[in-house]
ZAMARGU-4260 file (C-alpha; in steps of 0.2 Angstrom, whole numbers, plus 5000, padded with zeros to 4 digits):
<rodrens>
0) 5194/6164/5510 | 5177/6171/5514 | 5174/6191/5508 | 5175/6204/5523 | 5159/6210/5528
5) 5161/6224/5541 | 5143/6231/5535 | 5139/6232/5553 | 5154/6241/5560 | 5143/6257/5559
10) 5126/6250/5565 | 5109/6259/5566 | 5107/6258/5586 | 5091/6268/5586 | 5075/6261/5596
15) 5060/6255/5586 | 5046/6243/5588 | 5049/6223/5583 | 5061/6213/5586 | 5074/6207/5575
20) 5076/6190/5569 | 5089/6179/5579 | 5095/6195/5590 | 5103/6189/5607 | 5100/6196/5623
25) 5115/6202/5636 | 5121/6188/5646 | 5115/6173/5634 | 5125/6160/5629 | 5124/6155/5610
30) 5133/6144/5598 | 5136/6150/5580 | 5150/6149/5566 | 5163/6164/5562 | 5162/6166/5544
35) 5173/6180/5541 | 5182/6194/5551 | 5176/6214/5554 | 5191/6229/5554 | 5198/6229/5569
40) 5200/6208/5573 | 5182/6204/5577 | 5173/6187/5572 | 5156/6189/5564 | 5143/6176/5567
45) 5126/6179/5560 | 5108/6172/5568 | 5095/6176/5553 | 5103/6190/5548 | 5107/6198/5565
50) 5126/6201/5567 | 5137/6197/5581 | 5153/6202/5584 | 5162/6190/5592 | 5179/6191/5600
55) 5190/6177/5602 | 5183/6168/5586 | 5191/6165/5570 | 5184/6162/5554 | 5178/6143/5552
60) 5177/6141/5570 | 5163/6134/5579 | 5162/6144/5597 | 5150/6145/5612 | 5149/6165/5617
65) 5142/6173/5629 | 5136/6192/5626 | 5141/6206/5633 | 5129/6219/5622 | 5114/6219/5613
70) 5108/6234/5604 | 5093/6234/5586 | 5105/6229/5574 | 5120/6220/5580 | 5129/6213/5597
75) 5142/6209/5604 | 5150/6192/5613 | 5166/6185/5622 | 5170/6166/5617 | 5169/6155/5630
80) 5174/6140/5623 | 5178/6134/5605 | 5169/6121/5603 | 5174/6115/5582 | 5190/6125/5580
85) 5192/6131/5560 | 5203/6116/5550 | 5215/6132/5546 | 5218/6137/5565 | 5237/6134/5571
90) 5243/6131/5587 | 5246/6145/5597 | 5264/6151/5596 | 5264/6163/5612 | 5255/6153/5626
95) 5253/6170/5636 | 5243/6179/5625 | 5234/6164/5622 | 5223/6167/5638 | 5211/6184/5629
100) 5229/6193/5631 | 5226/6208/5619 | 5245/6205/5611 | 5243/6193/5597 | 5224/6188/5594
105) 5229/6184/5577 | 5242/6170/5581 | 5231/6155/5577 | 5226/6164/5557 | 5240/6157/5545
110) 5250/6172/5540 | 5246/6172/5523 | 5225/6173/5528 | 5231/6189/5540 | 5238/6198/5524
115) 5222/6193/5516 | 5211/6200/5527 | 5221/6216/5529 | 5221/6220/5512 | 5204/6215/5508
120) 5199/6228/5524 | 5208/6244/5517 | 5200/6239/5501 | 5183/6238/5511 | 5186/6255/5521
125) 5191/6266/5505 | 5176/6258/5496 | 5164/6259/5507 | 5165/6271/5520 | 5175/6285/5507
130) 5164/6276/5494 | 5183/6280/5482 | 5186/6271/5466 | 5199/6271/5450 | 5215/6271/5465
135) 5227/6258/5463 | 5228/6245/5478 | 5246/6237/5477 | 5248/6220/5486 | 5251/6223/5504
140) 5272/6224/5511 | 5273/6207/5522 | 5282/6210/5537 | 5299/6203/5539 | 5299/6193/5557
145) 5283/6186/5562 | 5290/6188/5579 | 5302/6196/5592 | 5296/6211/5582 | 5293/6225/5593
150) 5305/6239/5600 | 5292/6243/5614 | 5283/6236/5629 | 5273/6243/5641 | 5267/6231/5657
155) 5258/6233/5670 | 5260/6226/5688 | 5248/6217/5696 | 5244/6205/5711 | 5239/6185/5711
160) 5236/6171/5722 | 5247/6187/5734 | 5261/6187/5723 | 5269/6200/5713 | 5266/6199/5693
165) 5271/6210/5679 | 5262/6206/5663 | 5245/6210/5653 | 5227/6215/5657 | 5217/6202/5649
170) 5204/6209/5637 | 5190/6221/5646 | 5199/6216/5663 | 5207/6231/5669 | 5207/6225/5686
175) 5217/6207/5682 | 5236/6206/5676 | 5241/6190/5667 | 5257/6185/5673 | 5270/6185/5658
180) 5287/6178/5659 | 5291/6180/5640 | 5280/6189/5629 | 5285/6183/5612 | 5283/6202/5603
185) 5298/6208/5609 | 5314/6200/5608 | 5323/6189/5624 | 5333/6201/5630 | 5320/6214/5633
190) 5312/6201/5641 | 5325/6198/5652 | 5326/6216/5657 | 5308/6213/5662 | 5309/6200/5673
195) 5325/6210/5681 | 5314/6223/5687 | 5300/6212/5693 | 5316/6201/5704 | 5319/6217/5711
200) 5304/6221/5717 | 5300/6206/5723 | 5314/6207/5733 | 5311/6223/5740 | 5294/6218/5745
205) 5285/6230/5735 | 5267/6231/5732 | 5259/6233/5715 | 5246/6248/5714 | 5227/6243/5717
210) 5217/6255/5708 | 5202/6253/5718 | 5206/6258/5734 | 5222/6268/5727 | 5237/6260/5736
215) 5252/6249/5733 | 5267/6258/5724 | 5272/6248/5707 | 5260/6255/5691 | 5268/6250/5675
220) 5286/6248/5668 | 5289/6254/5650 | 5305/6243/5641 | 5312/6250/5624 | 5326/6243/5612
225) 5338/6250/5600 | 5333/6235/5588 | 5350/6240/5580 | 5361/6247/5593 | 5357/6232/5607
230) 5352/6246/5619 | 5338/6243/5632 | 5328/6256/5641 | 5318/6254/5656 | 5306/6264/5663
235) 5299/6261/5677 | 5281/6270/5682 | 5276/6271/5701 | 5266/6281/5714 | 5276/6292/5725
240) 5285/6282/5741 | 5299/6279/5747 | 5311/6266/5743 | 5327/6260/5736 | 5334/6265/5719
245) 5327/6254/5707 | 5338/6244/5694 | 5330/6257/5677 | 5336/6271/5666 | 5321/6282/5670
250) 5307/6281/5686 | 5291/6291/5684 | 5282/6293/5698 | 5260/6299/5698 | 5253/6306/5711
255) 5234/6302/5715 | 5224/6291/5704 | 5227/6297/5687 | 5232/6280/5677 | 5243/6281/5660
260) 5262/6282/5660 | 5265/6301/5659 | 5270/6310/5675 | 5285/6321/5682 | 5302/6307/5676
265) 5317/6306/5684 | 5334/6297/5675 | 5343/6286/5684 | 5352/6278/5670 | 5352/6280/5649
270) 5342/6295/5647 | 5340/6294/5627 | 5337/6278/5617 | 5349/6277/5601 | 5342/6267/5586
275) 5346/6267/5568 | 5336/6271/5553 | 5344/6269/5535 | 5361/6275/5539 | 5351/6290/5551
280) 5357/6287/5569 | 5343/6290/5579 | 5342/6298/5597 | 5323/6296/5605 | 5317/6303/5622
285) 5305/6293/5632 | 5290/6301/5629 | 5292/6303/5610 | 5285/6292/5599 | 5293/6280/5586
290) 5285/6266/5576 | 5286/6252/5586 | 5292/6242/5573 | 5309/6245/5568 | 5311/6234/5553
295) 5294/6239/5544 | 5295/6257/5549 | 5309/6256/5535 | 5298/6247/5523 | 5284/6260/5528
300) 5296/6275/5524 | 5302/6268/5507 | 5286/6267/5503 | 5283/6286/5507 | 5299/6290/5496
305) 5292/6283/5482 | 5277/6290/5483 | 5283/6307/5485 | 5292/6305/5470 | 5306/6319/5473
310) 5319/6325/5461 | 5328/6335/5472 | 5321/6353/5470 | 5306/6350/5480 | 5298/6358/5496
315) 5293/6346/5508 | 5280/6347/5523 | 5281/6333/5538 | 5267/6334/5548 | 5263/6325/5564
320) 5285/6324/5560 | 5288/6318/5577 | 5304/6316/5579 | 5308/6318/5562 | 5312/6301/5554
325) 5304/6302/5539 | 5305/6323/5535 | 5326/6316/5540 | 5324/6300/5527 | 5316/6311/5513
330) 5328/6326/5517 | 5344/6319/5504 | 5330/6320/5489 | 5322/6337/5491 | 5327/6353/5492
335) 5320/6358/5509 | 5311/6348/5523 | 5301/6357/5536 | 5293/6346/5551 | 5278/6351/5559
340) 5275/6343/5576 | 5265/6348/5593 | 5275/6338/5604 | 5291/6350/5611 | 5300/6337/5618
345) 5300/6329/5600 | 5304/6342/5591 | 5320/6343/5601 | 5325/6326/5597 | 5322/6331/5579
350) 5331/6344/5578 | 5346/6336/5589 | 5343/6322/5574 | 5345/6335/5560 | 5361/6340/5569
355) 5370/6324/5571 | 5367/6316/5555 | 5371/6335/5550 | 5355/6337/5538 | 5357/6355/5536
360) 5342/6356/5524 | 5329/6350/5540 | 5320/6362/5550 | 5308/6359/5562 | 5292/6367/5573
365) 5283/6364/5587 | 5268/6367/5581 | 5250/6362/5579 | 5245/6357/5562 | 5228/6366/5564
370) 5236/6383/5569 | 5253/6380/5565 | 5250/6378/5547 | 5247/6394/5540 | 5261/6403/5551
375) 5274/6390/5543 | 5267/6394/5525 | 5272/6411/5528 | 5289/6408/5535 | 5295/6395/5521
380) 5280/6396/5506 | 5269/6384/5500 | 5276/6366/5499 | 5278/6354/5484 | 5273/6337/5493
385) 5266/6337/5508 | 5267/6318/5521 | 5257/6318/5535 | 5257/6305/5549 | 5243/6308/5561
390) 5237/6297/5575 | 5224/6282/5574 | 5212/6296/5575 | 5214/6303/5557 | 5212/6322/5553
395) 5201/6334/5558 | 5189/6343/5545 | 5199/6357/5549 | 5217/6352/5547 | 5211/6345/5532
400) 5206/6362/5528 | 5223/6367/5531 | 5230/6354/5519 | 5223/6360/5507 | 5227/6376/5508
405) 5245/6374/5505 | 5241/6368/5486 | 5255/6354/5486 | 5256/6345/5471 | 5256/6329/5482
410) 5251/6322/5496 | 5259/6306/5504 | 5248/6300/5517 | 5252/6287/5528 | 5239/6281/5539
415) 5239/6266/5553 | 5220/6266/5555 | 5211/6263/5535 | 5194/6268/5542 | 5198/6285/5546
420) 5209/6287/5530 | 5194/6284/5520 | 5185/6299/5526 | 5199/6311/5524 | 5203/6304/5508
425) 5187/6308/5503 | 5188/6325/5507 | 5205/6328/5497 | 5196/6321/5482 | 5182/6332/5485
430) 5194/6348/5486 | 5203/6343/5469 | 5215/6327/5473 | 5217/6310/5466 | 5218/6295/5476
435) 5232/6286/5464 | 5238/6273/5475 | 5237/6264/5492 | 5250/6252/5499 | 5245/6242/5514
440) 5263/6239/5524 | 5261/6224/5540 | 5268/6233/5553 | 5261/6221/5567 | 5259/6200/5564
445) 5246/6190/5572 | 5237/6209/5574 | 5224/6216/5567 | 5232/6232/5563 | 5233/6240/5547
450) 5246/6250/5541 | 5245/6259/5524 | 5254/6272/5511 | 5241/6283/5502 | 5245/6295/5485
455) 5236/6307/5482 | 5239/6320/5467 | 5231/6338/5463 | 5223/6338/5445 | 5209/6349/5446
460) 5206/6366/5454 | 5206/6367/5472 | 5190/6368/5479 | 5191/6379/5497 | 5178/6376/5512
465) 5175/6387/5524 | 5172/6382/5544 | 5154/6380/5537 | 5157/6371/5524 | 5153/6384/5513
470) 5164/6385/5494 | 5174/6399/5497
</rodrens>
């Protein structure tokens, strides 16, 4: 298998004089090789040094592209055809996402070449971009189903040929829907609670909302499943009119043009999803988020528990806690867990959570981390081990700031985006931590998302910044 080379994810985009060898221009139409793949599921093809970033193309194939943009040192291209697939390509398992459907551009890689490459790029982004060394990478966690996977769905309603669809946008097409009647990430009988809502509507004659000239009704539905429990929540997001009750547990309506899913909810049926966790009984509100893969998030939070190495008498901090499922899971081995989370609506659920799986020793805040922190050091003292979960984002230089302050002993870090890990990592290392260990975990098959565990240990004094940078 070829050695990632994301060299060029960060490209120098200044102006100059000269041209580069082998640059393409936007609009042309080239032919080239992928030889390997960049973070975030990309082909790279390469025309006397220039790189192209080419989507749609796996490594080995032989593709006709078209690009989109052209900057100094790199571009950027759509495939248009493959003209020599690779000799390791398989068949496409999910037909649907076969047509430049974001869902699954992985599905032709074999599964062992995706675990590859994912290890080989949280390697790449620790090394390169937080220029780290003398950590221990373990072996990535394979995922446990390749498909059927995920406990959440979000679909979009759309319009072809003057018929209602509910699927996909196609990549870069935020004005198309792809039609989907089973979308093989989530399992049949989501599916099927799906293709319910899209019956109903069709029936009722209902019109799907065009964002250009800002009318039609239907937006989006939302399906979630209690992989454990069998329960299936539907949400269903529209603008506001009038018509009859539909067939969900929840109906949000948005008034105006503002896209996205979030807006004033209504329940009409289940108001709470239920799912399990370990032996945790979990109870979820439909804004609060959860990993979306059941199975792995498991995998992912034994991983967190080792690393955090309790005995027992430890102080834990859960930041970004959500609605507590792993501050809940580490609760039984330490001495007190304190959740730190922004979100209210999540923190409710955690706190309901605590209750009844009657965790007396979990407390949680709503809270953010960058202000929330030093307010919570005060109320319960300085913490042993500290987890954070943030979004794909990664810290701020100032919550980082914060982290540090509370002096844990440990940091458990657990990351779904490597290249923003890298940076923060750095940064603890600079203030006195060791990076010890990293544990990619596949949360998502025939994706490029990366998913990782990271240890970090204090062994030397703190070193304190100011806003300024400045040692304090």
């Amino acid at each position: 298998m070829p050695a990632t080379d994301t060299t060029a994810d960060t490209p120098d985009s200044s102006g100059g004089k000269g041209e580069r060898p082998g640059r393409v221009r936007r609009g042309e139409e080239f032919e080239a090789e992928i030889e390997t793949l960049a973070y975030g599921g990309r082909g790279i093809a390469r025309r006397d040094g220039y790189v192209v970033f080419v989507n749609g193309g796996l490594p080995g194939d032989r593709v006709r592209a078209r690009v989109g943009k052209s900057k100094k040192a790199y571009a950027e291209a759509t495939t248009l055809e493959i003209i020599k697939p690779s000799p390791d390509r398989l068949p496409d398992t999910d037909v649907h996402q076969a047509e430049a459907c974001p869902g699954a551009p992985w599905q032709a890689l074999p599964y062992e070449t995706q675990l590859a490459f994912k290890q080989d790029q949280v390697e790449d982004a620790l090394s390169r971009i937080g220029r780290l060394e003398g950590f221990i990478l373990d072996p990535i966690v394979p995922a446990l189903e390749m498909w059927r996977y995920r406990n959440k769905v979000e679909y979009s309603f759309g319009e072809q040929e003057g018929q209602l669809v509910l699927g996909f946008h196609p990549r870069g097409r935020w004005d198309q829907v792809l039609d989907i009647e089973d979308c093989h990430l989530s399992s049949e009988a989501s599916n099927r609670a799906k293709n319910d809502v899209l019956d109903w509507a069709k029936g009722e004659g209902l019109t799907a909302y065009d964002p250009h000239d800002h009318r039609g009704v239907l937006r989006n539905l939302v399906v979630r499943e209690g992989m454990r429990t069998g329960q299936i929540q539907t949400r269903l997001v529209t603008s506001l009119a009038n018509f009859p009750k539909p067939p969900v547990d929840l109906h949000t309506t948005i008034d105006g043009p503002s896209g996205g899913t979030t807006g004033p909810t209504g329940v009409l049926g289940e108001e709470m999803l239920r799912e399990k966790i370990f032996d945790l009984n979990i109870q979820l509100s439909h804004d609060s988020f959860f990993q979306t893969n059941t199975a792995m998030a498991e995998k992912l939070y034994e991983v967190a528990a080792e690393f955090s190495g309790l005995t027992g008498s430890e102080k834990v901090f859960d930041l970004f806690c959500g609605v507590g499922t792993i501050g809940l899971s580490l609760a039984p081995q330490a001495s007190q867990v304190w959740g730190l989370e922004i979100v209210e609506d999540a923190i409710r659920n955690a706190k309901r959570n605590a209750l009844i799986n009657n965790i007396p020793n979990a407390n949680f805040v709503a809270a953010n981390a960058r202000t929330g922190l030093g307010a919570l050091i005060e109320e319960a003292g300085k913490p042993d081990v500290v987890t954070v979960d943030p979004p794909r984002a990664g810290l701020s230089a100032k919550i980082v700031r914060r982290l540090i302050e509370c002096e844990a002993k440990r940091i458990v870090y657990i990351s779904c985006n490597p290249t923003t890990l890298a940076p923060n990592a750095a940064q603890l290392v600079e203030a006195g931590y060791k990076l010890s260990r990293v544990r990619p975990v596949d949360m998502f098959p025939q994706t490029p998302h990366i998913e990782c565990v990271a240890q970090f240990d204090l062994v030397g004094p703190l070193v304190k910044r100011d806003r300024d940078g400045n040692i304090r």
